[in-house]
Backbone as CSV, one residue per row, in Angstrom:
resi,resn,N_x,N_y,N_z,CA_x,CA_y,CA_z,C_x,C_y,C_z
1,UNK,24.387,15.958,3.615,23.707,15.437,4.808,24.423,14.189,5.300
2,UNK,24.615,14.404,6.559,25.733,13.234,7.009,25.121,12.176,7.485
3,UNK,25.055,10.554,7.406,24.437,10.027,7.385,23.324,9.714,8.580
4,UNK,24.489,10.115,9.740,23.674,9.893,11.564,22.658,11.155,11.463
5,UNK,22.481,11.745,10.392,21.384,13.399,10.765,20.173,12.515,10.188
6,UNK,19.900,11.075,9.837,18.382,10.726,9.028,18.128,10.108,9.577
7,UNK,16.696,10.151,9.643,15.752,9.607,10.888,14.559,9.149,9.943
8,UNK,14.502,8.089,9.421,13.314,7.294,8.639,12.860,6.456,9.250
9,UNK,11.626,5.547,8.745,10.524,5.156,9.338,9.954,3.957,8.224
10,UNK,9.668,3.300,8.249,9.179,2.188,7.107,8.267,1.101,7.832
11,UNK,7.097,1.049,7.200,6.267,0.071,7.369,5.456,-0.336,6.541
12,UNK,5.129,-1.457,6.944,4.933,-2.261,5.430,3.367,-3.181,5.607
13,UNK,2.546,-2.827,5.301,1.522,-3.743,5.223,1.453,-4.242,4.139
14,UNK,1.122,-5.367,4.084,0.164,-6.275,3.350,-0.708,-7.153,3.289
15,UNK,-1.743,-6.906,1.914,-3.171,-7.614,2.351,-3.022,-8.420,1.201
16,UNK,-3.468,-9.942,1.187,-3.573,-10.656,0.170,-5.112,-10.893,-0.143
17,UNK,-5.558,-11.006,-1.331,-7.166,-11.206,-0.915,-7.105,-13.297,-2.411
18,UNK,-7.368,-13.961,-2.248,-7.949,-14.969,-3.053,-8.736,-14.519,-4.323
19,UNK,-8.078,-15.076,-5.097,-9.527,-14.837,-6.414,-9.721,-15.967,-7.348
20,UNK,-10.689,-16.596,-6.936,-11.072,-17.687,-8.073,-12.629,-17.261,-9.242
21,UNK,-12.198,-17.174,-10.420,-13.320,-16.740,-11.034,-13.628,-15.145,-10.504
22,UNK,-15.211,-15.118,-10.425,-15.448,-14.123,-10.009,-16.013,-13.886,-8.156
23,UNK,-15.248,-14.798,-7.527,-15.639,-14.578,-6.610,-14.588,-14.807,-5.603
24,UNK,-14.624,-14.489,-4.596,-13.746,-15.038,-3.311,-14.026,-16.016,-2.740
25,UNK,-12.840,-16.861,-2.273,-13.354,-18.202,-1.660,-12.911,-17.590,0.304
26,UNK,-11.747,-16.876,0.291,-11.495,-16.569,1.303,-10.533,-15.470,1.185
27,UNK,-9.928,-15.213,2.451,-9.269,-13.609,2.408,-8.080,-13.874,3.506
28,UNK,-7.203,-13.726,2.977,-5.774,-13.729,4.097,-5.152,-12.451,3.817
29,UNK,-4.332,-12.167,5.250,-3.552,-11.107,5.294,-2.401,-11.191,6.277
30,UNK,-1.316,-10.182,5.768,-0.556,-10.790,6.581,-0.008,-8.968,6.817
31,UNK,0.855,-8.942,8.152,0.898,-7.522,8.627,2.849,-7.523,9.120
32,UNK,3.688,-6.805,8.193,5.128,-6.942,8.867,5.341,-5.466,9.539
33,UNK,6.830,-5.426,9.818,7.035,-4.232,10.191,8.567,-4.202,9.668
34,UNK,9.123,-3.172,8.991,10.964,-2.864,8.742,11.069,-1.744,9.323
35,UNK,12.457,-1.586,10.233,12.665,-0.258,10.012,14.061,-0.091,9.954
36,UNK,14.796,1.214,9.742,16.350,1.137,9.312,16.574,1.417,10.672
37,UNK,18.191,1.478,10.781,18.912,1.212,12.280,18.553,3.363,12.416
38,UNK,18.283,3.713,13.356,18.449,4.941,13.852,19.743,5.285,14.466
39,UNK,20.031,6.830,14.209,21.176,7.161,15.231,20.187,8.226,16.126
40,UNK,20.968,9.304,16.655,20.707,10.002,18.123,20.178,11.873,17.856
41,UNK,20.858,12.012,16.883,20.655,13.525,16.558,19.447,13.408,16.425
42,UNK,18.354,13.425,15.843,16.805,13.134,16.264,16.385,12.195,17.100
43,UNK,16.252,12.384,18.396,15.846,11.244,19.318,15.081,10.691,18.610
44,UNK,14.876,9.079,18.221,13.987,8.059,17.663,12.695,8.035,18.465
45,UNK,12.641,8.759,19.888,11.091,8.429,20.346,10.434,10.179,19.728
46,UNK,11.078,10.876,19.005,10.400,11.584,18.874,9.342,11.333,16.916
47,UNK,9.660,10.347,16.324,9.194,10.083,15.329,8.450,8.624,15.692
48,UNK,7.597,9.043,14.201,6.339,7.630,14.260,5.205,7.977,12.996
49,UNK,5.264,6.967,12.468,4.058,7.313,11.291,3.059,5.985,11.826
50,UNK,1.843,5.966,11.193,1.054,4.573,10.937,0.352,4.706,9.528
51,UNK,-0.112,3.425,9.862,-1.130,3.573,8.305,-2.584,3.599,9.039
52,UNK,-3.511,3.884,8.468,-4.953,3.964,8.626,-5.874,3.225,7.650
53,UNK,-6.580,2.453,8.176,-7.840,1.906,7.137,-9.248,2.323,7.607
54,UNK,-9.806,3.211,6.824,-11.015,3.093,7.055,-11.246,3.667,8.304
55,UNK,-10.368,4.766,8.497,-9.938,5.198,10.311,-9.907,4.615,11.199
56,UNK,-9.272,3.946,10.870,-8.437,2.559,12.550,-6.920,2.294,11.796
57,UNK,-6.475,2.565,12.705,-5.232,2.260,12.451,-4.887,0.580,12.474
58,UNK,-4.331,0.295,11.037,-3.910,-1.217,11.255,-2.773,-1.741,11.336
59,UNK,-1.836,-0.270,11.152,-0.262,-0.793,11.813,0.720,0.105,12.175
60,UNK,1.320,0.305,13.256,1.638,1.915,13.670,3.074,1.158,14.637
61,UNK,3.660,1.699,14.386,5.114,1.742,15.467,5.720,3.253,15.494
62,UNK,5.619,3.460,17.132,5.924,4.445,17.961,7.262,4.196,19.164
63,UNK,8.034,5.354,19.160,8.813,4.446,20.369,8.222,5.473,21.334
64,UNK,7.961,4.288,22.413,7.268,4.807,23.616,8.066,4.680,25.315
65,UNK,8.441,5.665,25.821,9.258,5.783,26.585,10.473,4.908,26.009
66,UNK,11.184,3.525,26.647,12.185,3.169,26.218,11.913,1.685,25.463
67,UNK,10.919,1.345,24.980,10.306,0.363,23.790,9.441,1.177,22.998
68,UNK,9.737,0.411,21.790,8.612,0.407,20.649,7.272,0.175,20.745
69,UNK,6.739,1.102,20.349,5.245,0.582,21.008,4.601,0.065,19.564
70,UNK,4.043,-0.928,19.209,3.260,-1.599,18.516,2.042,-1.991,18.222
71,UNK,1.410,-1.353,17.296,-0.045,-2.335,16.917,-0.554,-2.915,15.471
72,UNK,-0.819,-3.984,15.340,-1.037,-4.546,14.120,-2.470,-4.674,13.817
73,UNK,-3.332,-5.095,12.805,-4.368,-5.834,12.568,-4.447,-6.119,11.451
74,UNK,-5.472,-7.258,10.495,-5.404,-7.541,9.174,-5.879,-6.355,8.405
75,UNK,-4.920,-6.527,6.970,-5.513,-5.152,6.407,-6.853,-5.853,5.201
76,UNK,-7.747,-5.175,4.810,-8.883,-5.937,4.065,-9.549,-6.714,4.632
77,UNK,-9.622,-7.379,6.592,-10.040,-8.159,6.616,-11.913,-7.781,6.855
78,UNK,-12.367,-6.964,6.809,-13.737,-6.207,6.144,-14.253,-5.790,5.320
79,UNK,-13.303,-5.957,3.945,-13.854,-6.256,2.627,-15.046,-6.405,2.434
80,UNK,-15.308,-7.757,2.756,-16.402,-8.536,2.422,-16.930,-8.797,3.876
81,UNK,-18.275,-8.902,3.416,-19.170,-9.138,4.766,-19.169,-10.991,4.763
82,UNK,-19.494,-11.572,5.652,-19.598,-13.044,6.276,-20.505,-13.489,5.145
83,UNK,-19.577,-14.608,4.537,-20.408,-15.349,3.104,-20.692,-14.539,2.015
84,UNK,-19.986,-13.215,2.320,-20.071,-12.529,0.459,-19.284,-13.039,-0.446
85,UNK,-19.307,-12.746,-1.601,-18.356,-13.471,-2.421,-18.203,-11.924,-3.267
86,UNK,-16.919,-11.949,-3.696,-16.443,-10.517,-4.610,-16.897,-10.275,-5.701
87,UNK,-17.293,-9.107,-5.908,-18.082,-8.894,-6.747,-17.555,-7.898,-7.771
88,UNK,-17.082,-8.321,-9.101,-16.179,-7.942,-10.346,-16.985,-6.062,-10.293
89,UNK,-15.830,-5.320,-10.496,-16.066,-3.978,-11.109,-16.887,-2.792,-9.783
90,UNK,-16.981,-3.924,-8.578,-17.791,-3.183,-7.339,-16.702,-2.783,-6.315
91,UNK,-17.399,-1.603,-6.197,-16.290,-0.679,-5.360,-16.637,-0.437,-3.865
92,UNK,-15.266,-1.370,-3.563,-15.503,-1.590,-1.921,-14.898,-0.594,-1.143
93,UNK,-15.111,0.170,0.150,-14.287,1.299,0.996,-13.168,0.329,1.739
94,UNK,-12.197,1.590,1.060,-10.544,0.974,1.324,-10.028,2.369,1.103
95,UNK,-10.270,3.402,2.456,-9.502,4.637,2.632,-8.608,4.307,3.320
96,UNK,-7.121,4.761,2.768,-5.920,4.664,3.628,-4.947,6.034,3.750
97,UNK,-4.881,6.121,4.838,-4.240,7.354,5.026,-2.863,7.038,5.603
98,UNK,-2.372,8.311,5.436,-0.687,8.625,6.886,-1.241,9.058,8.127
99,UNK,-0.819,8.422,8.801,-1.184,9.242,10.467,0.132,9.391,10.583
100,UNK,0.453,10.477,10.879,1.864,11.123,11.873,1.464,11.205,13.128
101,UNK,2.222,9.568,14.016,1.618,9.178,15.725,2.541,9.651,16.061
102,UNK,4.137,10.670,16.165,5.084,10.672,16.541,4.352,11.913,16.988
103,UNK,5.907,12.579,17.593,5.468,14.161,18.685,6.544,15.204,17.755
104,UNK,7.382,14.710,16.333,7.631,15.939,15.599,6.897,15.300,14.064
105,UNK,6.827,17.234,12.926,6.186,16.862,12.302,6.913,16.339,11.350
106,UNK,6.754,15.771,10.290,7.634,14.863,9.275,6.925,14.910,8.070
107,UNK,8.253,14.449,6.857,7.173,14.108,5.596,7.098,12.880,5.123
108,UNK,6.433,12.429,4.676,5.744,11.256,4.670,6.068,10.707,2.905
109,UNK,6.071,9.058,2.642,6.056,8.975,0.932,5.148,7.392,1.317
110,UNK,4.765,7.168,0.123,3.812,6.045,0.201,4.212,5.331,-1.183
111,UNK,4.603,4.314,-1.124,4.962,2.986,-2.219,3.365,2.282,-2.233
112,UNK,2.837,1.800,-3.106,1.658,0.999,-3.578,1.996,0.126,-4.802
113,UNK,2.255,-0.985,-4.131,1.951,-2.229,-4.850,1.361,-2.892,-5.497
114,UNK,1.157,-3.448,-6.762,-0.123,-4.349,-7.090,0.181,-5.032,-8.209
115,UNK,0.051,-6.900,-7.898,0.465,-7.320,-8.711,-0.502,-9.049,-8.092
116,UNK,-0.247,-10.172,-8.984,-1.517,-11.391,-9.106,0.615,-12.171,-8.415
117,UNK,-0.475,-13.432,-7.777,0.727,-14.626,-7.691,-0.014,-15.636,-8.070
118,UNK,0.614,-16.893,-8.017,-0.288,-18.162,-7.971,-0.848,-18.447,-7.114
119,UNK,-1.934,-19.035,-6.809,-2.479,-19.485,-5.226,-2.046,-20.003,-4.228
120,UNK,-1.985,-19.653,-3.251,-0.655,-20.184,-1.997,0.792,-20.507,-2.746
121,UNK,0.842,-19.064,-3.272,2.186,-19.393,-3.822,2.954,-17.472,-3.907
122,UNK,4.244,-18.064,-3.767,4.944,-16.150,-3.989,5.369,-15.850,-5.361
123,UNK,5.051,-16.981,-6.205,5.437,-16.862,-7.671,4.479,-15.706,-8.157
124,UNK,5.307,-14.737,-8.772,4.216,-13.503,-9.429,4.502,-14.162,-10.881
125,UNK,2.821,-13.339,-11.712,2.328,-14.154,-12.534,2.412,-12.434,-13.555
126,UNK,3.580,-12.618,-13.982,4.338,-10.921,-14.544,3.102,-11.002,-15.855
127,UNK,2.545,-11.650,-16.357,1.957,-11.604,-17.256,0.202,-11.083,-16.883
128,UNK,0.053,-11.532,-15.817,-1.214,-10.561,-15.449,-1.396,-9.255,-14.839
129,UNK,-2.054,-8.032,-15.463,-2.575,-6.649,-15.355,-2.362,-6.337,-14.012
130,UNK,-1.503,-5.913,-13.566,-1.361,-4.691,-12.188,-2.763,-3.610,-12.703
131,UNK,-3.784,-3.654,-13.498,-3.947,-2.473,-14.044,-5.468,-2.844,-13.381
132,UNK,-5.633,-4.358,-13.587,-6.751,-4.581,-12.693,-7.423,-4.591,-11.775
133,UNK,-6.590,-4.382,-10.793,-6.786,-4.157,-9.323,-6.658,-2.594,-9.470
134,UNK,-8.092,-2.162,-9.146,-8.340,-0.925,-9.064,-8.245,-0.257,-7.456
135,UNK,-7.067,0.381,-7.026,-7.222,1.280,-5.814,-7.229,2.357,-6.419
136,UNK,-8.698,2.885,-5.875,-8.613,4.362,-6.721,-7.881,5.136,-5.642
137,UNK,-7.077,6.602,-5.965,-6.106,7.224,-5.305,-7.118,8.386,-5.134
138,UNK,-6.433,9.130,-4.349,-7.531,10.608,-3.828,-6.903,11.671,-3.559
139,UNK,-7.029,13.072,-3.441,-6.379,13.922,-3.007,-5.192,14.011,-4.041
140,UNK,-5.073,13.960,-5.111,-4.186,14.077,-6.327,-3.063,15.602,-6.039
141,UNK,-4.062,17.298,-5.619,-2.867,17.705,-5.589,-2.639,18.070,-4.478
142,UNK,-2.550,17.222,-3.655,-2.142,17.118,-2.270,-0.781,16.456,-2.197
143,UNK,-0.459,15.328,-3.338,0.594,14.229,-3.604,1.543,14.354,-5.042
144,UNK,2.398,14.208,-4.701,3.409,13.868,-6.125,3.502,12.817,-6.460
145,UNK,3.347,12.623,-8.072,3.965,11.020,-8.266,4.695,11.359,-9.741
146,UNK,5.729,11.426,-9.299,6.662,11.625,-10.580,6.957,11.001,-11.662
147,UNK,6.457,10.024,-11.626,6.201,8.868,-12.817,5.077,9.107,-13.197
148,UNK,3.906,9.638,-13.029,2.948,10.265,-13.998,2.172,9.213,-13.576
149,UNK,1.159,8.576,-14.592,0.231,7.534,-14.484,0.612,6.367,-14.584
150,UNK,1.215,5.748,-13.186,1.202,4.480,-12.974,0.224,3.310,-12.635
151,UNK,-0.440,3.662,-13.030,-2.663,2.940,-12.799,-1.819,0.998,-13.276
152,UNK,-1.221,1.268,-14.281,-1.148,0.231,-14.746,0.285,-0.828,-14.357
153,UNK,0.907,0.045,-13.291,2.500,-0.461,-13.413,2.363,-1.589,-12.229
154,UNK,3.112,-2.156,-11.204,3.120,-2.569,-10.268,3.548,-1.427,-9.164
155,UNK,3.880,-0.624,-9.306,4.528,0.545,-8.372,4.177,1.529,-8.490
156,UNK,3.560,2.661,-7.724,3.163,4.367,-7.284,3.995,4.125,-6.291
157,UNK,4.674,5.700,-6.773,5.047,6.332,-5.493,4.366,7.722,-5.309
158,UNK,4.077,8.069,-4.327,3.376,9.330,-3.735,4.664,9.977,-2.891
159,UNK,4.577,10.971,-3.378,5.131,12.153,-2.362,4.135,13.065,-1.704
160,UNK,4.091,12.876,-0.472,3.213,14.194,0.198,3.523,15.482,-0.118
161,UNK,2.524,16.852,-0.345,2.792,18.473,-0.254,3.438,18.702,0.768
162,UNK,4.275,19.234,1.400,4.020,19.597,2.788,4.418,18.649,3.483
163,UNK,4.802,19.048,4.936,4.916,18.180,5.958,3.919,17.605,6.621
164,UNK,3.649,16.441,7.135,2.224,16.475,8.103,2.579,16.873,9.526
165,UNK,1.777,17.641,10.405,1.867,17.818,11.259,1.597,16.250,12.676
166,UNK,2.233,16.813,13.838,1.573,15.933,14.575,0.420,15.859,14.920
167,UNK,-0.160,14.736,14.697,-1.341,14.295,14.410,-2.250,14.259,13.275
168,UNK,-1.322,14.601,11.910,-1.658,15.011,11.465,-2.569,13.742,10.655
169,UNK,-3.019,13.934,9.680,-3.542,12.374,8.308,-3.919,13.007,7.002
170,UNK,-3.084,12.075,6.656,-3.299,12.610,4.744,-3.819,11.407,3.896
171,UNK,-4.951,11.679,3.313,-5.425,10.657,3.004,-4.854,9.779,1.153
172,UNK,-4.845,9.065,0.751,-4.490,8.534,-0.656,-5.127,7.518,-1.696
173,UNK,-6.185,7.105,-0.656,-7.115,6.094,-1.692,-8.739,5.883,-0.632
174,UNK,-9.324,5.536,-1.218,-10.872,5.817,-1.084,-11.413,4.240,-1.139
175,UNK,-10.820,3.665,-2.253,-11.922,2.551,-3.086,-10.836,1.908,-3.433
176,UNK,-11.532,-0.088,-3.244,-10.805,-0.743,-4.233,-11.471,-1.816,-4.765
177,UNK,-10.922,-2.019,-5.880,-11.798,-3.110,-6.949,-11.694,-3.733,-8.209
178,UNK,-11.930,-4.933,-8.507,-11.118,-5.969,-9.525,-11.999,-5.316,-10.448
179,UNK,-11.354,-5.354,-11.653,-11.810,-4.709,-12.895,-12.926,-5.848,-13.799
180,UNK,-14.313,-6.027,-13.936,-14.815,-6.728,-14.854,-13.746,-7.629,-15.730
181,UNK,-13.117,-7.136,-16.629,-12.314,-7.551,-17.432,-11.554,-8.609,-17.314
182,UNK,-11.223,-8.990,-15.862,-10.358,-10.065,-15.514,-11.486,-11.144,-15.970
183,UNK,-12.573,-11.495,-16.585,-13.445,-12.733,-17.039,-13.885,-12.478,-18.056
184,UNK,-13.119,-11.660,-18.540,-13.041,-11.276,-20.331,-12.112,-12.278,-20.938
185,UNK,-11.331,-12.346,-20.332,-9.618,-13.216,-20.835,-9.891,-14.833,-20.440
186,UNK,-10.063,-15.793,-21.049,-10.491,-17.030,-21.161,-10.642,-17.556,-22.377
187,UNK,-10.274,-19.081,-22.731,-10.064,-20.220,-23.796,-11.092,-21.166,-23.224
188,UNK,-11.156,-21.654,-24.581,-12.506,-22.766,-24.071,-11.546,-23.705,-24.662
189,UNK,-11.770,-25.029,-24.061,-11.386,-26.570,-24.480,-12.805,-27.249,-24.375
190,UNK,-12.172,-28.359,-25.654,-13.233,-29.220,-26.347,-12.887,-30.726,-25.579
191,UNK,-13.856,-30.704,-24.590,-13.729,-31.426,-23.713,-13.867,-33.239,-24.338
192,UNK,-14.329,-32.882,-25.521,-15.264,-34.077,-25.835,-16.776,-34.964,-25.782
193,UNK,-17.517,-35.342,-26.470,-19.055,-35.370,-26.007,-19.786,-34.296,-25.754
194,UNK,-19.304,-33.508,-26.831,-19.984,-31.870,-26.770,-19.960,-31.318,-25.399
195,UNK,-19.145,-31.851,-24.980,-18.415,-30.535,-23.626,-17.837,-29.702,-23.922
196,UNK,-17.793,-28.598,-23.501,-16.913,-27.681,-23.877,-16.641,-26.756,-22.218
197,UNK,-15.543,-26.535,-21.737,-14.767,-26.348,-20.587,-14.214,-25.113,-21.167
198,UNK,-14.728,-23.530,-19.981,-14.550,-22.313,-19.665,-13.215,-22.227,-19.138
199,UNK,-11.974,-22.051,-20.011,-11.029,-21.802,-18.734,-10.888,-20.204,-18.580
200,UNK,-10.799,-19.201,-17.601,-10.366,-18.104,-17.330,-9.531,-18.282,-16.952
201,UNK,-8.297,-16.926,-17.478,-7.049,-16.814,-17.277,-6.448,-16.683,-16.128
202,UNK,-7.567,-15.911,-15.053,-7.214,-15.239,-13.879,-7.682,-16.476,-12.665
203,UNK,-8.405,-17.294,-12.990,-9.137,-18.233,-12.173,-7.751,-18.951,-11.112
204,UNK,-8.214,-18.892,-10.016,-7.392,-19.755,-9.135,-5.313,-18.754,-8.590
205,UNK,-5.805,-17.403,-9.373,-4.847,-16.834,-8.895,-5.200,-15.593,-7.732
206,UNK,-4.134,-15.011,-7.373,-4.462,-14.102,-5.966,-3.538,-12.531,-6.300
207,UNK,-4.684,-11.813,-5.790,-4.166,-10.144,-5.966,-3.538,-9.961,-4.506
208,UNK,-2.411,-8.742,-4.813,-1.679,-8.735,-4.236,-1.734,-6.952,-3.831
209,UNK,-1.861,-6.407,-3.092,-1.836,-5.238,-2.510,-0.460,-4.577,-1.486
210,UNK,-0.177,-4.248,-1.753,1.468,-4.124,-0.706,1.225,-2.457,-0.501
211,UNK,1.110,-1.891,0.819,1.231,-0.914,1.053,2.607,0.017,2.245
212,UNK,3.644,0.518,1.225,4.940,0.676,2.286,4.990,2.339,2.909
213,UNK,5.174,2.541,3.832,4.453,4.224,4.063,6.353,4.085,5.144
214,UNK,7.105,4.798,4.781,8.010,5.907,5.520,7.690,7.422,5.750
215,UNK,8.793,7.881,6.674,8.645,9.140,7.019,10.020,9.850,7.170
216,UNK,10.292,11.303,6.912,10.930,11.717,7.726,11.730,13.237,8.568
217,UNK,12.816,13.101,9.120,12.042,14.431,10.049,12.013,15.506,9.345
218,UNK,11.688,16.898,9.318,11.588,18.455,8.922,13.091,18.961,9.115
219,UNK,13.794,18.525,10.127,15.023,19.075,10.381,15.985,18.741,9.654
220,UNK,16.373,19.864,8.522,17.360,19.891,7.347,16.576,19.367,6.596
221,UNK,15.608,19.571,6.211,14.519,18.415,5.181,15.531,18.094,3.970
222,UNK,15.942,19.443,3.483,15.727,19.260,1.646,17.235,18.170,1.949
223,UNK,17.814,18.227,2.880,19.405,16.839,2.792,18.605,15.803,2.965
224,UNK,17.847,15.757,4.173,17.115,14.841,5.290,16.756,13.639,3.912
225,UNK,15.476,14.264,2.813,14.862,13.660,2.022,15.842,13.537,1.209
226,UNK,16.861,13.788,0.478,18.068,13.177,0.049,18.729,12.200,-0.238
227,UNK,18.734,12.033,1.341,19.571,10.868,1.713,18.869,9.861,2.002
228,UNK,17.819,9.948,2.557,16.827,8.916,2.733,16.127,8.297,1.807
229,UNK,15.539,9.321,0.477,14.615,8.735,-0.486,15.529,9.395,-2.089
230,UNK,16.912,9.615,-2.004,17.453,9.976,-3.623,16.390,10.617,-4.187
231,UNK,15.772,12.296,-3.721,15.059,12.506,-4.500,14.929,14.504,-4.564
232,UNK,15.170,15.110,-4.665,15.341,16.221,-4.951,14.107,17.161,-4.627
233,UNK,13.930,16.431,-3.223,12.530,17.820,-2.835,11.593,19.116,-2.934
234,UNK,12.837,19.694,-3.473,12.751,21.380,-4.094,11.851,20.998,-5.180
235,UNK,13.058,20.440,-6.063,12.488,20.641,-7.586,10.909,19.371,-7.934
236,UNK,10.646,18.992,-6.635,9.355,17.939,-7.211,8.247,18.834,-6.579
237,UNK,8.380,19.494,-5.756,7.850,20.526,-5.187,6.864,20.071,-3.667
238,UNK,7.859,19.340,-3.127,7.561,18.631,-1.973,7.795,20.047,-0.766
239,UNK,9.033,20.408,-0.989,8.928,21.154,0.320,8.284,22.567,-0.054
């Protein structure tokens, strides 16, 4: 597959959410967009994926007549209702799907992220559980993930069955939610004057959610996906 025949697609959300103790103090998010340089053998306005939350799309690039057409919004920022605070082991709705917004059909792969930093900070904290942050996944044999059970890693990858059609949506997670356990892990200090001071391990750090969704076209797939994602379509049983 010669390199001007691939026509990919990459977008990248991410939601940061705060976690002090067992509760939230607040919720930030932040929304990018990548994509690789296109060539011409697949006109570029004929492709387009988005992501979906909760059926609204919260970040989608389309090329529309002769610009990109664009829409963003925060991802998670409805988590929590006004003055809730997070609530350990409770399972909040966080369905995210593929929308195929383009006008051919394509196949789709989904990267999922999950990992703690320090608070207003990009330092990852390699020593705390990716395993905790529970996004439960859905539609299992609808998707490939060739690494088997990654629940606990920082990285899933999903391969879609099939192509999605235009218009099509394939859905991959339902639910998400901090595991009890993160206020299991805590040292006490002897404060002095019969104080004694709760420290939790996880207190004052922040989960990290990264969701990266590409696409790409049907035409010549089994090279197409090849060259684009090093991955052997046939034999994972994608096409």
């Amino acid at each position: 597959m010669r390199k001007e025949r691939r026509v990919t697609y990459l977008l990248l959300a991410l939601a940061v959410i705060l976690l002090l103790g067992s509760a939230v103090g607040s919720t930030r998010a932040a929304l990018t967009y990548y994509s690789e340089n296109y060539t011409a053998e697949v006109k570029v306005s004929q492709i387009g994926v988005s992501l979906a939350e909760n059926g609204n799309i919260v970040s989608k690039r389309d090329y529309d007549g002769d610009d990109w057409k664009t829409e963003s919004s925060p991802l998670l920022s409805n988590m929590l209702g006004e003055g809730e605070k997070l609530a350990l082991n409770k399972k909040y709705e966080e369905k995210l799907a593929v929308r195929n917004t383009g006008e051919i059909d394509e196949y789709v792969r989904v990267r999922i992220y999950k990992y703690w930093t320090e608070a207003d900070s990009d330092k990852k904290l390699n020593t705390l559980s990716p395993g905790l942050i529970k996004l439960n996944l859905t539609h299992e044999g609808e998707w490939v993930n060739p690494d088997g059970d990654t629940s606990d890693r920082e990285c899933t990858v999903l391969y879609h069955k099939g192509s999605v059609p235009v218009g099509g949506e394939v859905e991959f997670a339902d639910t998400i939610a901090i595991d009890k356990d993160v206020a299991a892990e805590f040292t006490t200090v002897d404060k002095g004057n019969g104080i004694i001071e709760t420290v939790y391990k996880y207190d004052g750090v922040e989960f990290h959610v990264n969701v990266e969704v590409d696409a790409v076209q049907t035409h010549n797939a089994q090279d197409a996906i090849q060259s684009a994602w090093g991955i052997d379509a046939s034999a994972l049983g994608i096409l």
